[in-house]
C-alpha positions as CSV (number, residue, x, y, z in Angstrom):
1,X,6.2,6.1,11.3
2,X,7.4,5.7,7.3
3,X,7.1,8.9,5.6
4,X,4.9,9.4,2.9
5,X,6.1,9.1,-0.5
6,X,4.5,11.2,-3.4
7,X,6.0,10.9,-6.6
8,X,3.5,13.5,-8.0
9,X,0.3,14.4,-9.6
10,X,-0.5,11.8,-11.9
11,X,-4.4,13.6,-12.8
12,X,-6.6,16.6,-11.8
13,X,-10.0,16.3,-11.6
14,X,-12.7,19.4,-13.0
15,X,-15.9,19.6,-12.8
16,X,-17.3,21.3,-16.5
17,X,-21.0,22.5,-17.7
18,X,-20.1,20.2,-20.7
19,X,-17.8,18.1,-20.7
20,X,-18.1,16.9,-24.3
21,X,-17.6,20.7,-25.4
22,X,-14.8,20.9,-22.9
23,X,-12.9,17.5,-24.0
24,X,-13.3,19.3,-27.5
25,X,-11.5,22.4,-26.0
26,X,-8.7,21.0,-24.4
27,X,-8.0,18.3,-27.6
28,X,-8.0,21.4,-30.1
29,X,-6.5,23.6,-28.0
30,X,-4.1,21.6,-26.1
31,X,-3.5,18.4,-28.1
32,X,-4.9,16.6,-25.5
33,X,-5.7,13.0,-25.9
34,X,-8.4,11.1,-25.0
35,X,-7.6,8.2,-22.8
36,X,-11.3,7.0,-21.7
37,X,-14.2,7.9,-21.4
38,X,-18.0,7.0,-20.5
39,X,-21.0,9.1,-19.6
40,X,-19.9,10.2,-16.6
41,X,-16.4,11.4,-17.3
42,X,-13.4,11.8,-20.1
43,X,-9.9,11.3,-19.1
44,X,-7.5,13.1,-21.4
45,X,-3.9,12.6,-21.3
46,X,-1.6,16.1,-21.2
47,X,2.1,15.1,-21.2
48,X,2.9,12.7,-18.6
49,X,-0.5,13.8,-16.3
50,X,-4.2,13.4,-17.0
51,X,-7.2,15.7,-16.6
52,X,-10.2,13.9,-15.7
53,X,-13.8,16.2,-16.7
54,X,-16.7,15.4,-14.4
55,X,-20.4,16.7,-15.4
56,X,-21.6,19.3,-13.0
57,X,-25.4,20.3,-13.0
58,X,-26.1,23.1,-15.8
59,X,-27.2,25.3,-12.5
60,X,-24.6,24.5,-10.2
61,X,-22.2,26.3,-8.6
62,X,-19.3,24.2,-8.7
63,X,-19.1,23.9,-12.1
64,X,-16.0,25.3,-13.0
65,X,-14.1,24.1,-10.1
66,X,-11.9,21.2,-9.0
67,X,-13.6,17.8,-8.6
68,X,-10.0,15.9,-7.3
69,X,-6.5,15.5,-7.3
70,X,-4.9,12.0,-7.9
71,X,-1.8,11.5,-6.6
72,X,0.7,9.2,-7.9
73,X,2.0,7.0,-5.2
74,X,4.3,3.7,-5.8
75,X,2.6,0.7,-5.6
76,X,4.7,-1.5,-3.2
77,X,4.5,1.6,-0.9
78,X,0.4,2.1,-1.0
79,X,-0.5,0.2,1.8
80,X,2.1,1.7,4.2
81,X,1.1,5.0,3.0
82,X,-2.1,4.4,3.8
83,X,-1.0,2.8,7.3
84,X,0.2,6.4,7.9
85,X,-2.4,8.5,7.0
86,X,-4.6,6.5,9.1
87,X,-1.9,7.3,12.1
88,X,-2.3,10.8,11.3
89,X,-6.1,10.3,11.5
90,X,-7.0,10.6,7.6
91,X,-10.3,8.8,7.0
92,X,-10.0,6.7,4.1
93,X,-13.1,6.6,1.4
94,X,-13.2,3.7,-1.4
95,X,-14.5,5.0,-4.6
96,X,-14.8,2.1,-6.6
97,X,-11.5,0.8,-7.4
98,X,-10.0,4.1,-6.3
99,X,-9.3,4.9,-2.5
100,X,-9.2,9.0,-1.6
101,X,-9.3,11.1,1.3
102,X,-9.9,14.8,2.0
103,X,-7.6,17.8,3.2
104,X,-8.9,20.4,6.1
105,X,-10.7,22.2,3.4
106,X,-12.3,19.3,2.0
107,X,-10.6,19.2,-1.3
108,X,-10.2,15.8,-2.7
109,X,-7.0,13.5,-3.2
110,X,-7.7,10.1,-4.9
111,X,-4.1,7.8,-4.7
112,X,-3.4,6.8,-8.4
């Protein structure tokens, strides 16, 4: 079995009440940059990572909280990574162009 290789946390995922008004926050604030965005989410770039902000429902409890983790993994090393989570019995979801998968808790990981 190949060890997994994570070279580290390439984004971070949060859900936000509104993420216009946050995107506004973390530019001003931060000097975040925006890297894209459409209705559904803004990516803004921090340094070397990202923060993705996700709409959550004005009366929802999760907003606030973490949406996902991406994880930056070498290319030419994907698919064996993937090989061995599925040895380990990770279930693999497709979201989009993305691929993800949970931990124990539930929390999700999307591979960058």
């Amino acid at each position: 079995m190949e060890e997994l290789s994570i070279e580290g946390i390439q984004h971070v995922g949060l859900y936000c009440r509104d993420i216009q008004k946050s995107a506004k926050w973390y530019r001003e604030i931060l000097g975040a940059r925006v890297v894209e965005e459409d209705p559904f989410h803004i990516e803004l770039q921090l340094g070397k990572q990202a923060l993705v902000l996700f709409e959550a429902a004005a009366d929802s409890l999760i907003a606030g909280g973490l949406h996902h983790i991406g994880l930056t993994v070498d290319p030419e090393r994907r698919d064996s990574f993937e090989r061995t989570l599925d040895l380990f019995g990770v279930q693999l979801h497709t979201f989009g162009a993305r691929r993800g998968f949970q931990d124990p808790d539930g929390h999700w990981f999307h591979l960058a």
